[in-house]
GULO-281612 format. One record per residue: residue number from 1; residue in three letters; x, y, z of N, C-alpha, C, O in turn. Coordinates in steps of 0.05 Angstrom, whole numbers, m for minus. Layout:
# residues N
@n NUM res Ala n.east X n.north Y n.up Z ca.east X ca.north Y ca.up Z c.east X c.north Y c.up Z o.east X o.north Y o.up Z .
...
//
This chain:
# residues 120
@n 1 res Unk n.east m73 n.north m202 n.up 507 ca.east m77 ca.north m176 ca.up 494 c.east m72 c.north m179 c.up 464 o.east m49 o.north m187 o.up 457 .
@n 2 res Unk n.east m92 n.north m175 n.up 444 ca.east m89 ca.north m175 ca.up 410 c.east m69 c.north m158 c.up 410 o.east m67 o.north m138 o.up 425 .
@n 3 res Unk n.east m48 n.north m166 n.up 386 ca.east m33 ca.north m153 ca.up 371 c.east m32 c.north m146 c.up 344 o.east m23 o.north m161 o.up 327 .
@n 4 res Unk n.east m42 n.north m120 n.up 340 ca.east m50 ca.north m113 ca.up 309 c.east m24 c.north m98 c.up 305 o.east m5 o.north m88 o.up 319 .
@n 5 res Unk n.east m33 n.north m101 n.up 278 ca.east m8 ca.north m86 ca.up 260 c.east m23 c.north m76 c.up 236 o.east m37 o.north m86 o.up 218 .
@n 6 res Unk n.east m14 n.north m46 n.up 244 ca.east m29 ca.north m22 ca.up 223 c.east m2 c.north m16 c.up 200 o.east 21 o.north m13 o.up 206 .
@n 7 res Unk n.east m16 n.north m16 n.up 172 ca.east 3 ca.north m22 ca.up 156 c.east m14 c.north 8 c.up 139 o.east m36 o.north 5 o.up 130 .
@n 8 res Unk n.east 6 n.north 43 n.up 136 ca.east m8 ca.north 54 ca.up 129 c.east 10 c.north 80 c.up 120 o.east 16 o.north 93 o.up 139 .
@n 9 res Unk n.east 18 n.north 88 n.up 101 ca.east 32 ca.north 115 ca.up 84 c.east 34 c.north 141 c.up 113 o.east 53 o.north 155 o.up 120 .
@n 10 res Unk n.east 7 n.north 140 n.up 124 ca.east 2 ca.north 175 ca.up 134 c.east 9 c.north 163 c.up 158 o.east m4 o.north 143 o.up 166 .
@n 11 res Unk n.east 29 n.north 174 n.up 170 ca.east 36 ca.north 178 ca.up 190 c.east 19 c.north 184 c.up 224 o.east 18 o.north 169 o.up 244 .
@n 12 res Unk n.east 8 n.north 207 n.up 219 ca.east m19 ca.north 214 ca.up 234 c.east m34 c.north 196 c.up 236 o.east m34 o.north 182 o.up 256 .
@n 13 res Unk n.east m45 n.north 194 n.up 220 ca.east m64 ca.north 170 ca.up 212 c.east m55 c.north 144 c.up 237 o.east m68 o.north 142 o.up 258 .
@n 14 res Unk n.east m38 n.north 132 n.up 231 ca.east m18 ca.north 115 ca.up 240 c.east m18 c.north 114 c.up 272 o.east m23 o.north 94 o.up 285 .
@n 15 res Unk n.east m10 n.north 142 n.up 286 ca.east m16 ca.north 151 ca.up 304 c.east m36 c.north 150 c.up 323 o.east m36 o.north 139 o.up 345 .
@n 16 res Unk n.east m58 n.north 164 n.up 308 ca.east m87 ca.north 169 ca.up 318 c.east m102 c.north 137 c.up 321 o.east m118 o.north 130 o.up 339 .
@n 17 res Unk n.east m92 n.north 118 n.up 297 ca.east m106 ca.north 88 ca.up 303 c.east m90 c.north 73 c.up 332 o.east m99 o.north 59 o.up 351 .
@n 18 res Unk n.east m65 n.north 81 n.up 324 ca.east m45 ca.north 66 ca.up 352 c.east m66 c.north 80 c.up 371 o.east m83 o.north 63 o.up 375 .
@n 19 res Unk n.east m71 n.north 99 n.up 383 ca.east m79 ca.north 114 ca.up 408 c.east m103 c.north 110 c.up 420 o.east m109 o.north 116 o.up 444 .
@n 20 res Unk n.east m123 n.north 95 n.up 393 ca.east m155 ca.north 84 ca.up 392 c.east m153 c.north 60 c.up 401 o.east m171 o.north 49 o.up 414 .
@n 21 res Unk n.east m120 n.north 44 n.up 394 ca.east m128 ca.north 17 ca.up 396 c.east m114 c.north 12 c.up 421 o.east m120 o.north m7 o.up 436 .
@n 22 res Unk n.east m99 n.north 25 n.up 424 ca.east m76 ca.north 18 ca.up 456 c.east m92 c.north 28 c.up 470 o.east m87 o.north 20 o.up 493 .
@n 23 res Unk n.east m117 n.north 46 n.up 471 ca.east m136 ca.north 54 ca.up 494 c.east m161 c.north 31 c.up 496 o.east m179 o.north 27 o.up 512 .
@n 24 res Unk n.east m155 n.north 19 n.up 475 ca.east m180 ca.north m16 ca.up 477 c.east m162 c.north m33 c.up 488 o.east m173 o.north m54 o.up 495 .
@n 25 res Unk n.east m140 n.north m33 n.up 491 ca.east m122 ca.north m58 ca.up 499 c.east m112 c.north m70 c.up 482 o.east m119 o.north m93 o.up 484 .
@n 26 res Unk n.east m97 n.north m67 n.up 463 ca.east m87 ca.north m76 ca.up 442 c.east m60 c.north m68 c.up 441 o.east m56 o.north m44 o.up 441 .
@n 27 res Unk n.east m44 n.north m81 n.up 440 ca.east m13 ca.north m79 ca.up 422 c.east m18 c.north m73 c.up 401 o.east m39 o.north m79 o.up 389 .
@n 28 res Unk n.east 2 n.north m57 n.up 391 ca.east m3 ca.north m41 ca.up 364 c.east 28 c.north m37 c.up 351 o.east 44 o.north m23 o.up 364 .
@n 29 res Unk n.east 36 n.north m51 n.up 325 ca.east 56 ca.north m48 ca.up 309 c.east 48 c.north m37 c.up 280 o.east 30 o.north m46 o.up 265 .
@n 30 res Unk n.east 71 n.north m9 n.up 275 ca.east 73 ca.north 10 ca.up 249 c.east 83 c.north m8 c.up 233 o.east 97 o.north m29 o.up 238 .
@n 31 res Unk n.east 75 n.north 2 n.up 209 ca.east 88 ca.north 1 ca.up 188 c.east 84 c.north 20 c.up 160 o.east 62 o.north 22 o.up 149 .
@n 32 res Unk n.east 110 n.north 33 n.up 150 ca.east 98 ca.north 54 ca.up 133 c.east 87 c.north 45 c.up 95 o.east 74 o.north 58 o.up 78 .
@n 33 res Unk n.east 99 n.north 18 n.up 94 ca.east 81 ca.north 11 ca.up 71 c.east 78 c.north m25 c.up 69 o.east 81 o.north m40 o.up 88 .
@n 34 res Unk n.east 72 n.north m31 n.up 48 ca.east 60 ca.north m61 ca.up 46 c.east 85 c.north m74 c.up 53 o.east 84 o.north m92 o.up 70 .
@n 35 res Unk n.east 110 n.north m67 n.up 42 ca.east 131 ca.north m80 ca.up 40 c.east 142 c.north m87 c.up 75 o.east 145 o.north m109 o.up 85 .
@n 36 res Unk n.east 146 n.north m60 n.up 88 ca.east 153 ca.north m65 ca.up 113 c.east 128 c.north m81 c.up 126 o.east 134 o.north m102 o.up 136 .
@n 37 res Unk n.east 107 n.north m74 n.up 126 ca.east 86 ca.north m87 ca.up 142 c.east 88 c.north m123 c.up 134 o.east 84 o.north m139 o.up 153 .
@n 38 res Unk n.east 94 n.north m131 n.up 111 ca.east 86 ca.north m155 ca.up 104 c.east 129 c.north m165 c.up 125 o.east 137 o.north m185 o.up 137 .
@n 39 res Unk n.east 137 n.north m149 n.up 119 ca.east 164 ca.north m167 ca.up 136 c.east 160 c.north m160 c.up 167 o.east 174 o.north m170 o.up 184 .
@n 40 res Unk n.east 142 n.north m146 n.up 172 ca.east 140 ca.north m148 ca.up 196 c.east 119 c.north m171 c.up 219 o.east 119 o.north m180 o.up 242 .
@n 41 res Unk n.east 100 n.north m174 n.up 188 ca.east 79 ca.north m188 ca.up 195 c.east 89 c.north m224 c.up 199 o.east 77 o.north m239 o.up 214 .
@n 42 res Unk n.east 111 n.north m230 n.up 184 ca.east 127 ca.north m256 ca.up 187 c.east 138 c.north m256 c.up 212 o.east 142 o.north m275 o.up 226 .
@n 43 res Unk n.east 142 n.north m232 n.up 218 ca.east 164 ca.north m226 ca.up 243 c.east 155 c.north m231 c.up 268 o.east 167 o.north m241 o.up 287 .
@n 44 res Unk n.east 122 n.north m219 n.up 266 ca.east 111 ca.north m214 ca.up 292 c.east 79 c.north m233 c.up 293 o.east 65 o.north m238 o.up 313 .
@n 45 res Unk n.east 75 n.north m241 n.up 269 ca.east 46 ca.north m263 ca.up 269 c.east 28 c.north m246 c.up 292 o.east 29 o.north m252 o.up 316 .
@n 46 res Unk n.east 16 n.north m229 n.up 284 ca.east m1 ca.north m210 ca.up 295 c.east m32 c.north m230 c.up 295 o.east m36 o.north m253 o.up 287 .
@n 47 res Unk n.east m50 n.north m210 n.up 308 ca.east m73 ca.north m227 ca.up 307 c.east m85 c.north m216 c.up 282 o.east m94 o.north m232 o.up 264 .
@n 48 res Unk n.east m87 n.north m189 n.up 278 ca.east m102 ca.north m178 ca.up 260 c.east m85 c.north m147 c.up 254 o.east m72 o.north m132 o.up 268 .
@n 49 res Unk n.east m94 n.north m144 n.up 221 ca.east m73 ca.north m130 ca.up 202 c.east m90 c.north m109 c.up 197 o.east m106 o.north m116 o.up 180 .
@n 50 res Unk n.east m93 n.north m80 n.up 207 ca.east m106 ca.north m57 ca.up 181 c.east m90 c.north m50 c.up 162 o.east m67 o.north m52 o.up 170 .
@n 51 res Unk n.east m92 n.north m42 n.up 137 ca.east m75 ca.north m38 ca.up 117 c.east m91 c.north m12 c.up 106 o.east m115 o.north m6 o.up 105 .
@n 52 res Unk n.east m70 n.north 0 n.up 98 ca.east m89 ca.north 15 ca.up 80 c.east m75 c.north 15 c.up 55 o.east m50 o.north 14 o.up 55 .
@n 53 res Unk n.east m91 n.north 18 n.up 28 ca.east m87 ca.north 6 ca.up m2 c.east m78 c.north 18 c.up m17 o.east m78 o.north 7 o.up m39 .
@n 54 res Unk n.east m67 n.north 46 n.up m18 ca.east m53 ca.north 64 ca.up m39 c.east m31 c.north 67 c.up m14 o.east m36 o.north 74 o.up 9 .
@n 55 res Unk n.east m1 n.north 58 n.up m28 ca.east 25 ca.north 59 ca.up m8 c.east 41 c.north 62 c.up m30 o.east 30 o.north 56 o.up m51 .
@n 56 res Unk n.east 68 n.north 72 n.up m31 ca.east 93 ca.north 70 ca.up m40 c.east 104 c.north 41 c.up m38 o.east 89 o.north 30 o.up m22 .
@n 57 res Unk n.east 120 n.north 25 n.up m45 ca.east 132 ca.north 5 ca.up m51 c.east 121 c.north m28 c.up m57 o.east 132 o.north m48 o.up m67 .
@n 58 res Unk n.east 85 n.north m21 n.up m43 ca.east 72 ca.north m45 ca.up m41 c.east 49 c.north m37 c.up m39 o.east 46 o.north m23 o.up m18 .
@n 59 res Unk n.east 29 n.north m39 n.up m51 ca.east 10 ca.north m26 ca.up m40 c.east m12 c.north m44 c.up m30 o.east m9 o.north m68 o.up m34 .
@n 60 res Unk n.east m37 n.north m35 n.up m14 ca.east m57 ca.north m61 ca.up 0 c.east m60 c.north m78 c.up m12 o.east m49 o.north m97 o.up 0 .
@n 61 res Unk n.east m68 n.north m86 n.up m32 ca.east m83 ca.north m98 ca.up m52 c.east m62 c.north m127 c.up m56 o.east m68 o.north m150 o.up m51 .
@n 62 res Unk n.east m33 n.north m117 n.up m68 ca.east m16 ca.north m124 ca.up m65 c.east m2 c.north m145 c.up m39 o.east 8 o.north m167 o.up m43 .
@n 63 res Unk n.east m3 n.north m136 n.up m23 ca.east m8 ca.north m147 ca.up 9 c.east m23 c.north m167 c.up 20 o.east m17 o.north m185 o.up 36 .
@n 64 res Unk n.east m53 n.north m160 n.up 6 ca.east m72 ca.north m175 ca.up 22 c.east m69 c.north m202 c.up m2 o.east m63 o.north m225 o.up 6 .
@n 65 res Unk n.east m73 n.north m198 n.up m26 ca.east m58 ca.north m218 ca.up m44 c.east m35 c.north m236 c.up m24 o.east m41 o.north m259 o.up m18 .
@n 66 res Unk n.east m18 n.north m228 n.up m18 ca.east 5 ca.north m251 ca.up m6 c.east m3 c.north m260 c.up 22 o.east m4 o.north m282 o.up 31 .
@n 67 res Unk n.east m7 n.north m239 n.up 30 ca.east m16 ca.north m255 ca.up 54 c.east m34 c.north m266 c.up 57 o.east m35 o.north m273 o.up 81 .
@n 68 res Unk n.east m59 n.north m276 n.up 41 ca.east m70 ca.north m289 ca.up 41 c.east m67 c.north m320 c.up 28 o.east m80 o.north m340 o.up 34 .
@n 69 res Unk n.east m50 n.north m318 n.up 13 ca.east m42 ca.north m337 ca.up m3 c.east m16 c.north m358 c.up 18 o.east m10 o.north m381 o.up 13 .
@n 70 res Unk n.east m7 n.north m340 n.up 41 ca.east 13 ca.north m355 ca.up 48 c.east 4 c.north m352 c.up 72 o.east 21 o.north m362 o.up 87 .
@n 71 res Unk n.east m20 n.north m341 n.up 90 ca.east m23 ca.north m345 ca.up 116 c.east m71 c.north m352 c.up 117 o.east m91 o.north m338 o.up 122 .
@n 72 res Unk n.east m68 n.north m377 n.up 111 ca.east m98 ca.north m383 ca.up 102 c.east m113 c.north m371 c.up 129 o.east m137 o.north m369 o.up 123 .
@n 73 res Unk n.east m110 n.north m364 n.up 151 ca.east m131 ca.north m353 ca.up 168 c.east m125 c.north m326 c.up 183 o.east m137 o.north m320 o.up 204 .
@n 74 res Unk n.east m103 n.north m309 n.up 171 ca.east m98 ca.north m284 ca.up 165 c.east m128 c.north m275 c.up 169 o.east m147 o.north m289 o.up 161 .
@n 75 res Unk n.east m133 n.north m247 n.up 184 ca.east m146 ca.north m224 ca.up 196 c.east m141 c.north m194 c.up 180 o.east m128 o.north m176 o.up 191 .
@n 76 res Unk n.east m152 n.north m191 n.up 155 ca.east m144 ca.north m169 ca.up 153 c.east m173 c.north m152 c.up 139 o.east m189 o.north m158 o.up 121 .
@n 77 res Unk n.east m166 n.north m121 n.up 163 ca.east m192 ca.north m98 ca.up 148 c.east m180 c.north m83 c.up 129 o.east m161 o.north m71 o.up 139 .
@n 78 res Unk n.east m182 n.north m79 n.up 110 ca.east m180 ca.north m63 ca.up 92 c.east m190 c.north m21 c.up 98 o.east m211 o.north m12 o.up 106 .
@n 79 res Unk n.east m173 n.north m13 n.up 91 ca.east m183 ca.north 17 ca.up 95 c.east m167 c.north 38 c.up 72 o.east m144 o.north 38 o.up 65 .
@n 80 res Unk n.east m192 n.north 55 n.up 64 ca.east m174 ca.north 74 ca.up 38 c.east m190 c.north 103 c.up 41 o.east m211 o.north 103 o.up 54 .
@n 81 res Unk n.east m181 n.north 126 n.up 28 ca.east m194 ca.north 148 ca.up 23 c.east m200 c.north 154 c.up m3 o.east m219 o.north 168 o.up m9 .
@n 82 res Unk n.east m180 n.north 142 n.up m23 ca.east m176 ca.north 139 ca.up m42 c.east m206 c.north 148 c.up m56 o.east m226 o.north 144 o.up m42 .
@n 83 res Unk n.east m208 n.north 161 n.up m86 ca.east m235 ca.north 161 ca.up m101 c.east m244 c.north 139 c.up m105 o.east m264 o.north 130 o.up m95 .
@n 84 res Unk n.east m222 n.north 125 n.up m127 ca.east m235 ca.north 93 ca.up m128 c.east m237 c.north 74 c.up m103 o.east m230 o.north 51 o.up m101 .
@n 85 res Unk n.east m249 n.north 90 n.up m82 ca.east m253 ca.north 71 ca.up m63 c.east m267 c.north 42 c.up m58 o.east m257 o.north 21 o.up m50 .
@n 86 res Unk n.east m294 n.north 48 n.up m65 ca.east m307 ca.north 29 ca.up m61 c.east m298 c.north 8 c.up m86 o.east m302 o.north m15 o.up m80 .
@n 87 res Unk n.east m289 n.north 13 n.up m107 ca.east m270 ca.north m7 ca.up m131 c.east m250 c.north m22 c.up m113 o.east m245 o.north m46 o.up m118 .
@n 88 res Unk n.east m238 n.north m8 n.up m94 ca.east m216 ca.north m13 ca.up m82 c.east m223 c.north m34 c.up m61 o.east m215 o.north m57 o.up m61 .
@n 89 res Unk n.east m238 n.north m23 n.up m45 ca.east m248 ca.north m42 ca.up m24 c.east m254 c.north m65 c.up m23 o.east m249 o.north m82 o.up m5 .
@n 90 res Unk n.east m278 n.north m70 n.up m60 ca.east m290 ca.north m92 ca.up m58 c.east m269 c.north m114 c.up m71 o.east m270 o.north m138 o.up m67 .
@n 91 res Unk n.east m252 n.north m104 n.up m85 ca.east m225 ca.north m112 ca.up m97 c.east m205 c.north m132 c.up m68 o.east m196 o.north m155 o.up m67 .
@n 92 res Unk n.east m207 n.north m113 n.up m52 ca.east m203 ca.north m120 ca.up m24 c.east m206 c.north m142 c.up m10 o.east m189 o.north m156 o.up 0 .
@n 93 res Unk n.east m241 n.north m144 n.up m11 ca.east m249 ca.north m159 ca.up m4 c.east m251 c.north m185 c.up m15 o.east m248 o.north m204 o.up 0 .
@n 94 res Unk n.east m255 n.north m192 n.up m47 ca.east m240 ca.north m209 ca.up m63 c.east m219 c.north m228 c.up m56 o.east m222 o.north m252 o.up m55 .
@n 95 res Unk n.east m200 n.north m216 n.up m51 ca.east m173 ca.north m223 ca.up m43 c.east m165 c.north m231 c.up m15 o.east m143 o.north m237 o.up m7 .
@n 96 res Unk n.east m196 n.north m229 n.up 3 ca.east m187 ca.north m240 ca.up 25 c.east m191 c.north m217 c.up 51 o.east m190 o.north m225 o.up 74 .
@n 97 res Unk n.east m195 n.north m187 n.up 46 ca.east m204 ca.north m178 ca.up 74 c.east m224 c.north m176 c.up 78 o.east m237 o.north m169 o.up 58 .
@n 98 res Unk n.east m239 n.north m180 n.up 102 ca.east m257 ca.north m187 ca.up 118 c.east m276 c.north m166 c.up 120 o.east m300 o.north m168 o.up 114 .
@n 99 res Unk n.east m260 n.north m142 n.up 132 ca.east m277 ca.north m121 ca.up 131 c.east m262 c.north m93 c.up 127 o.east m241 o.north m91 o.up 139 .
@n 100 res Unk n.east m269 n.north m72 n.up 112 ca.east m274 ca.north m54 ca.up 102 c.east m275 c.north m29 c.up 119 o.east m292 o.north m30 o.up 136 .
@n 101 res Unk n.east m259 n.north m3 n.up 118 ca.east m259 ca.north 22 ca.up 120 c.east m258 c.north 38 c.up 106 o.east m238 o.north 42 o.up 93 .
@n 102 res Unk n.east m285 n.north 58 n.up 103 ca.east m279 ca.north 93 ca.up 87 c.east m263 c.north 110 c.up 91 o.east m278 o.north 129 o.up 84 .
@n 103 res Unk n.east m249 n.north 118 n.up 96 ca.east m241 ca.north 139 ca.up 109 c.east m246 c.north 162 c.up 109 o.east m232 o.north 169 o.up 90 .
@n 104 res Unk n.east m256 n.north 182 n.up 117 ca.east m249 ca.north 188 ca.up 146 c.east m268 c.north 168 c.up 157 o.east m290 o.north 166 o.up 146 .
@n 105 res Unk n.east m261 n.north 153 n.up 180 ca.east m274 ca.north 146 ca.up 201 c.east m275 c.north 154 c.up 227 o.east m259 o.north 171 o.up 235 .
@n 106 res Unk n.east m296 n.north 144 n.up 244 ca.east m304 ca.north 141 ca.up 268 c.east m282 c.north 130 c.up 289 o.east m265 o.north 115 o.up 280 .
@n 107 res Unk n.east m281 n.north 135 n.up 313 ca.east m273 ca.north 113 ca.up 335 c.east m291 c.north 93 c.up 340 o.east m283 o.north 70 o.up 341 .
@n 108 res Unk n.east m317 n.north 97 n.up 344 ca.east m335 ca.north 74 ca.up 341 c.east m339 c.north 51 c.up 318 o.east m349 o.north 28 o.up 320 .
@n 109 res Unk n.east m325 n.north 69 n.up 291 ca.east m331 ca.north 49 ca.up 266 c.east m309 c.north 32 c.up 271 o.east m316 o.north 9 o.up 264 .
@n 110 res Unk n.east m283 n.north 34 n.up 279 ca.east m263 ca.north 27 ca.up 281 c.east m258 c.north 6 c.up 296 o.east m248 o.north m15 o.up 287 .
@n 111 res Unk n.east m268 n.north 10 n.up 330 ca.east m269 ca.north m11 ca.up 345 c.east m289 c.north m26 c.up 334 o.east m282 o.north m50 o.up 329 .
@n 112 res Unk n.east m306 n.north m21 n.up 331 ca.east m334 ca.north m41 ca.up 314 c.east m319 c.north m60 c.up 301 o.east m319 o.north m83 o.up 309 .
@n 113 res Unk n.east m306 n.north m54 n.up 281 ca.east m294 ca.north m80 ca.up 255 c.east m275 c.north m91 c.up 273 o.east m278 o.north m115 o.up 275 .
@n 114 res Unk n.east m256 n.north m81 n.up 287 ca.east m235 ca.north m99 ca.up 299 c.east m243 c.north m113 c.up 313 o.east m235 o.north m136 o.up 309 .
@n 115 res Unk n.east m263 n.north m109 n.up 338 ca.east m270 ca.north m127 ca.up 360 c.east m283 c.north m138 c.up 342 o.east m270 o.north m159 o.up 340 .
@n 116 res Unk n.east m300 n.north m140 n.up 326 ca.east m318 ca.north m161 ca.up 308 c.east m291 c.north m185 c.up 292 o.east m291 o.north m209 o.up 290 .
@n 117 res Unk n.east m272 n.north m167 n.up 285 ca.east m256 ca.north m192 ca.up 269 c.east m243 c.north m214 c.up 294 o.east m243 o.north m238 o.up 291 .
@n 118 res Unk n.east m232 n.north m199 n.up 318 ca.east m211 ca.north m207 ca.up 337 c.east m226 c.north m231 c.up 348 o.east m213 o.north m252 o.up 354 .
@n 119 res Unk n.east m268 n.north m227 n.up 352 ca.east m286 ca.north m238 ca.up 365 c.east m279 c.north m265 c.up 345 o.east m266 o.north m279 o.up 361 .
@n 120 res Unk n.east m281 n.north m275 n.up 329 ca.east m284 ca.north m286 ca.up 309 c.east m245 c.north m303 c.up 294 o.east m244 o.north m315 o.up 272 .
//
């Protein structure tokens, strides 16, 4: 069973992805910003990381930067609501995530990118 770890400010949010992904079969570990997510991510070597990129103490961008730099075959989608989104995303992607969320999203867009990264 994959073990992701959603790394994300909104709470709800947080929630509603645990509930999408524990109903696909997935383990699923919180975290409320880059900082906790990235000590949790040492902690727990997950298969694959959502983050999302505007946080308090660390933000995505920030994150996907280290963890890419210190884990070379790291899994991570990127997701924001943010205006400068698509600045954000492709910034994102730059730095090493794979694939990309708008937000608001789908349950279909959602499982789509993960089973595509997890497949892979």
């Amino acid at each position: 069973m994959p073990n992701i770890l959603i790394i994300d400010d909104d709470r709800p949010l947080r929630v509603y992805l645990r509930t999408v992904l524990e109903g696909d079969h997935h383990q699923v570990l919180e975290a409320s910003n880059g900082r906790l997510g990235l000590e949790l991510f040492r902690a727990q070597a997950p298969d694959l990381v959502i983050t999302d990129l505007v946080m308090p103490e660390m933000g995505g961008l920030m994150l996907i930067d280290e963890l890419t730099r210190s884990y070379v075959n790291v899994k991570i989608i990127a997701m924001t609501g943010d205006v400068d989104g698509d600045s954000r995303l492709a910034t994102a992607k730059l730095l090493g995530a794979r694939q990309t969320l708008h937000k608001p999203f789908t349950v279909d867009e959602v499982l789509s990118v993960v089973r595509d990264e997890l497949a892979y």
